[in-house]
N, C-alpha and C positions, 0 to 999 in steps of 0.2 A: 504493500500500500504506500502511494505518495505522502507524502509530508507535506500539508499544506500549512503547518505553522508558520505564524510570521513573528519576524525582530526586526523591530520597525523603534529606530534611533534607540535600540537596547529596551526595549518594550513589548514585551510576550504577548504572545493571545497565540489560540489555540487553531484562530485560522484568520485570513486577511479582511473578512469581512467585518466593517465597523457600521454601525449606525451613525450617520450626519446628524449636527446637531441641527436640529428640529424638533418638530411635534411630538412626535416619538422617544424623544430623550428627554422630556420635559418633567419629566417627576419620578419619585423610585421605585413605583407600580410600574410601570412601564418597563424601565429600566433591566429589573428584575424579571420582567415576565420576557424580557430580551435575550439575557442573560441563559436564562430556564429554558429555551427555542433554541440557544450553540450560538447564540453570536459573541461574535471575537472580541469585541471591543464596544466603546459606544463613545460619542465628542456629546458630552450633555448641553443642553439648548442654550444658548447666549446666555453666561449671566453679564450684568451690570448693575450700576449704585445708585441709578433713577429709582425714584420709587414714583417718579408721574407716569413712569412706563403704564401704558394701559391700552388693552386689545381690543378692539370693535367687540363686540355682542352680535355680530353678524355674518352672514357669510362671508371666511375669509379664503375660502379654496373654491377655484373653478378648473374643468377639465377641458381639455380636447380630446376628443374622442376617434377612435375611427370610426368605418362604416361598420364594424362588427362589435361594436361599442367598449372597447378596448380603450384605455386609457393611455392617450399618445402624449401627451405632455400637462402638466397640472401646475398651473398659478395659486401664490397665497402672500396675504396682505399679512402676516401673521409679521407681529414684533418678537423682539426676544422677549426672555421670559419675563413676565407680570407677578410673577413671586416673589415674597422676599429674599433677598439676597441669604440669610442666616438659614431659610429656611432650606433653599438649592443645597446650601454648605453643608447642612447636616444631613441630606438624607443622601451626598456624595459620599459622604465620610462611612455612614452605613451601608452603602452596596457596595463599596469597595473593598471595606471589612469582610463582608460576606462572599466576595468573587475575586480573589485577591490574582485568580489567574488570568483575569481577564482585562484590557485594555478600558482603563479611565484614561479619558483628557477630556480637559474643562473648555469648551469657548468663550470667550471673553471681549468684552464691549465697553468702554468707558470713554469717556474724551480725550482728546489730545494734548493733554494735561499729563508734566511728570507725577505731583504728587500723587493723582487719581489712579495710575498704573501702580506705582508706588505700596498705593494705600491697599487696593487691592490682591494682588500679586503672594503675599503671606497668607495671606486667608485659603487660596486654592491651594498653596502647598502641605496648609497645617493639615488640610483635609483627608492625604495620600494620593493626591491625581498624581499618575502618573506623566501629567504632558498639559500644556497649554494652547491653543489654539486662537490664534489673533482674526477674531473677525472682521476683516477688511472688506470683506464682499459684499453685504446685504444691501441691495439696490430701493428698497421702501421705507417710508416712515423713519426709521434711525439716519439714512444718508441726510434726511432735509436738517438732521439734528449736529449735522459735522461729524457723523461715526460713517461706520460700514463701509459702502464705496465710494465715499464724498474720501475717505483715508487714501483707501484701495486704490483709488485714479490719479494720486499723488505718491509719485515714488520717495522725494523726498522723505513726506510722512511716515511710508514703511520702514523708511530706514531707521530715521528717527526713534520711533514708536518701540520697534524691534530693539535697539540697540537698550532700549530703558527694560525693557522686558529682561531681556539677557542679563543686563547689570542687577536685577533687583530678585531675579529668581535662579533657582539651581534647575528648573524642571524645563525640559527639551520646548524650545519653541518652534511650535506649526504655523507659519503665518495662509491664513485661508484666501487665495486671490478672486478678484473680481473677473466675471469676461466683459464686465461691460466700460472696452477699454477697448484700443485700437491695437495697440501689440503686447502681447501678454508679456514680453519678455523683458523688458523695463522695470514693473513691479517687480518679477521675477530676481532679477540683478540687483532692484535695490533692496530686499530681503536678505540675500545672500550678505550683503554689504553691511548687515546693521545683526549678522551674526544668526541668522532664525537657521533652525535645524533641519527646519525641511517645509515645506509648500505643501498645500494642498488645494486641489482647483477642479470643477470650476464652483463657486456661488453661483446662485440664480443669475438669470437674463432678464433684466430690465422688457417687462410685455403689459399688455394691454390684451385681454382675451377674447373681448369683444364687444356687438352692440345690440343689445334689445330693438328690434327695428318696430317694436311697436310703441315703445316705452320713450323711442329715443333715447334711452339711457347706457353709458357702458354698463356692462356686467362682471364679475358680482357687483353688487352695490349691495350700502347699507341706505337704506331710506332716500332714496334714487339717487345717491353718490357715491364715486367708485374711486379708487386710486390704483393709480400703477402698482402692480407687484413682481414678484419672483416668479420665473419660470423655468421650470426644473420637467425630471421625466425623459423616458425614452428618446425623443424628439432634440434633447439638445445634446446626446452623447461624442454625433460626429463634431458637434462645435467644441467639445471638451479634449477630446483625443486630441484634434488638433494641437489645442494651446498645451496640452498635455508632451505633445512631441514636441512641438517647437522650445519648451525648456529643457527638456529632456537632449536633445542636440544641439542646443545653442553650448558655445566652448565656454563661455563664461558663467555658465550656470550646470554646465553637465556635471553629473556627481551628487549633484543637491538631491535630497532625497524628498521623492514626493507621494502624497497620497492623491488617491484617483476620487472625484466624483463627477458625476452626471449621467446619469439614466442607465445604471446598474441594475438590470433585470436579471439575469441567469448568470450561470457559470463563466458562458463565453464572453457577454461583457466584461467581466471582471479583469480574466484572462485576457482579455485584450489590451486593457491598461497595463497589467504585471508587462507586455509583452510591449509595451511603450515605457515602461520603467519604474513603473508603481510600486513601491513595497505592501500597500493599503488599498481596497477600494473601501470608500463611504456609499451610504446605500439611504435613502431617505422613501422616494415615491413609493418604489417596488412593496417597502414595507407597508407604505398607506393604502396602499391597493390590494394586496395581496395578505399580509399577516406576517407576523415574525415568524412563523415557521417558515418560510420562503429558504431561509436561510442554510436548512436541511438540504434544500437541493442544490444550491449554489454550492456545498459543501461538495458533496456527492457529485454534482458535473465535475469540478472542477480534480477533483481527484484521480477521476474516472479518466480523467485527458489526460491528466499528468501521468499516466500507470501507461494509458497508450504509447505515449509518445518516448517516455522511458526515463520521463522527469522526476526528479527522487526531491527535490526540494525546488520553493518556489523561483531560489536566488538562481537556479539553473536555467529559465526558461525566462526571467528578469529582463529585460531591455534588448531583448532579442530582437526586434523589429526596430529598433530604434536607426542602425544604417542604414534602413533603405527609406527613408524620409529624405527627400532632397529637397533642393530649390528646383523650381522649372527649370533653368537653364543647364538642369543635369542630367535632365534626362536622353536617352538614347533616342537619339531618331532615326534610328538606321533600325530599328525593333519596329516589324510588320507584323501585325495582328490581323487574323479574318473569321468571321462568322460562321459557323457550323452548323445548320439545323437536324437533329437525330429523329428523322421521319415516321420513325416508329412508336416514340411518345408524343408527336407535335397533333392536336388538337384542331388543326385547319381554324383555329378562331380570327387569323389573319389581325392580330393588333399588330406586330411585328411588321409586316407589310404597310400596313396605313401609316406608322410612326415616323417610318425609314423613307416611306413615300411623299410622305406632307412636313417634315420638320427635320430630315436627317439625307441620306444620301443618293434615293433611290435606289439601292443594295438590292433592296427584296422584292424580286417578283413572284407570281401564280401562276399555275398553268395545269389543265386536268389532267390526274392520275388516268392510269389503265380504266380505273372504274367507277371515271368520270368524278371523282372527289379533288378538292383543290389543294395544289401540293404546293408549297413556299420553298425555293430556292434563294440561296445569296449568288449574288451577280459579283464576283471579286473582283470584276476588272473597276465597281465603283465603290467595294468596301473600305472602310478609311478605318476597321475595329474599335469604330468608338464606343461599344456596349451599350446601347439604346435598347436595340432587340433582346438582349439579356436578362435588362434591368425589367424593361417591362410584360415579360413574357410569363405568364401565369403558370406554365408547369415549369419549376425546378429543374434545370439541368438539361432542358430541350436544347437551348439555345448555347453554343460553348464556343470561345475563341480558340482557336489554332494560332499559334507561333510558326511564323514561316521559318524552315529548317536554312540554315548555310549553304547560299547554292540556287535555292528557290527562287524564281524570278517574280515578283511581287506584281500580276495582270496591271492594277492601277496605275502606277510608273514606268513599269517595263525595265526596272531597273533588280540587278541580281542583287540577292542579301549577302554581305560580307560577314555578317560578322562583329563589325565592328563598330565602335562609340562615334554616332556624328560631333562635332565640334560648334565649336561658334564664334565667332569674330564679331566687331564693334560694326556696328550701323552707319555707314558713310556720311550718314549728314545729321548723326545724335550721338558720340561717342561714348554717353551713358546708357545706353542702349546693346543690349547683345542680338545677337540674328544670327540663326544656324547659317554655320558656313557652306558651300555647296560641297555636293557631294565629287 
């Protein structure tokens, strides 16, 4: 059996899966009944030393759905926590006692104030967290307050903020990043800089869910008023990977140890972040949707692939993916791709053909089988392999690209495959500019 424990900055748990702090990690019922379900760890819900903090009474979670009513992405106006502070502190101190194997870190929210870091910062330690978590990300209600991502969007601040943290506590600093920033890699470097022990990304997405069109009103609302919130959920996974890689391969921040969240459903998400550099995923929707037991399977998938695959621990299969993230201008253009339709599972539903026909390359034509049924060919001499017919092709695995072998003369070009990495040269009249050079 693989080993999916993790030592995440010297912090055990019994498997990588943590609960984000949120709703879920909001009190020690919870906590505990998390705990009791296998999860690894838990980041308990934002504390801070407002006591005006206080939560609508209203709807504060809305969903997107799909057509199968499937939960694709879920917004929430929710603030941090609305307890008192003494009160978070003691029932930390009691589940921690009680699950001493398992992964505490505290999230933490106060102003950009030393003495308030200061003042705080002993309290989460006397408790036994094992870890600290700088919430810079939260895009509602606390940013208009000068916290969350009003910090997060100033690198400055991270640094700052980080470097007070580090001076005033012994316990590993996670600073939480914002996406709702233009290059994640900034924050990113100014963490490092101000000493935090490791990242973790992404916070919600700054959304708007929608509009009552009878109401006029956006939705949710409380008493026909709504405000912007968090968007979190399946739906913003590939916006997290991304920013997940790009620190993960930037030189100046490689090494920095990160945890993974955004739209962690199963095993394979998880695994996909380990496989972008995660020691961690955070897991918040999947729970809201599904129940802490969820976590059982995420255990079990991810086991189950590591035993495949011949991974005995998760540091072996850790940032694997990580070299093959480039910039555009690295990729091979001399690598031909072309369309494959497997006639014996394909469906004659012809979406393939109409996509490739009206918004793609004209690839795909029709034309009647032996017994008069409509049969879908790729036309290679106009396929350009850009996976359209793939992506949207309703049975699994009909649709599959071929790699033209060394040698193969490429119908569209008429040009033979070498082999080899195209190049690029500067653009004659924008020398900041690259432009593949000819072949």
């Amino acid at each position: 059996m693989a080993d999916i424990s993790s030592n995440f900055l010297g912090i055990k748990s019994p498997n990588p899966f943590w609960l984000a702090s949120a709703p879920p990690t909001d009190k020690e019922i919870n906590v505990t009944r998390a705990f009791e379900a296998g999860w690894g760890g838990v980041v308990w819900k934002t504390l801070g030393e407002d006591p005006s903090v206080v939560n609508v009474n209203g709807p504060r979670y809305s969903t997107l759905m799909s057509q199968d009513r499937r939960v694709i992405g879920l917004n929430n106006i929710e603030l941090i926590t609305d307890r008192p502070l003494q009160q978070n502190l003691d029932e930390i101190r009691r589940v921690k006692r009680a699950w001493p194997d398992r992964a505490m870190i505290v999230s933490l929210m106060v102003p950009c104030v030393e003495e308030s870091w200061k003042r705080i910062l002993p309290m989460v330690e006397d408790v036994g967290a094992d870890g600290i978590e700088l919430n810079f990300g939260c895009p509602h209600g606390m940013s208009e307050r000068g916290m969350g991502a009003a910090v997060g969007q100033v690198p400055e601040y991270i640094q700052m903020v980080t470097e007070w943290c580090k001076h005033y506590s012994r316990l590993p600093v996670i600073v939480k990043l914002t996406p709702n920033i233009t290059d994640v890699r900034m924050p990113a470097r100014a963490a490092k800089r101000g000493g935090a022990d490791a990242v973790s990304l992404i916070n919600t997405i700054n959304s708007i869910m929608g509009v009552d069109l009878d109401t006029m009103a956006m939705h949710p609302s409380t008493g026909g008023w709504g405000s912007h919130g968090g968007y979190c959920g399946p739906a913003v996974k590939p916006i997290a990977l991304n920013m997940v890689g790009e620190i993960a391969r930037d030189p100046e921040t490689a090494g920095l140890p990160i945890s993974g969240i955004g739209g962690v459903t199963t095993w394979r998400d998880a695994a996909e972040y380990i496989a972008l550099g995660c020691g961690t995923v955070q897991v918040c929707t999947a729970a809201m949707v599904y129940g802490f037991k969820i976590v059982q399977d995420m255990c079990d998938g991810l086991s189950n692939f590591m035993d495949a695959h011949g991974y005995k621990t998760i540091e072996e299969f850790r940032g694997k993916a990580v070299p093959t993230v480039k910039d555009w201008k690295q990729l091979n253009l001399k690598h031909v791709d072309k369309a494959v339709i497997n006639q014996e599972s394909c469906i004659q539903c012809g979406r393939c053909h109409v996509v490739c026909e009206d918004t793609s390359h004209q690839a795909i034509f029709y034309k009647k089988g032996d017994n008069g049924e409509r049969r879908f060919e790729i036309n290679e001499a106009e396929c350009v392999g850009c996976n359209l017919c793939v992506s949207i092709c309703p049975v699994p695995e009909t649709i599959s690209m071929r790699t033209l072998a060394v040698g193969e003369v490429d119908a569209r070009t008429g040009i033979q495959v070498t082999g080899e990495y195209g190049n690029w040269t500067t653009h004659p009249n924008n020398p900041q500019c690259l432009v593949a050079a000819q072949a």
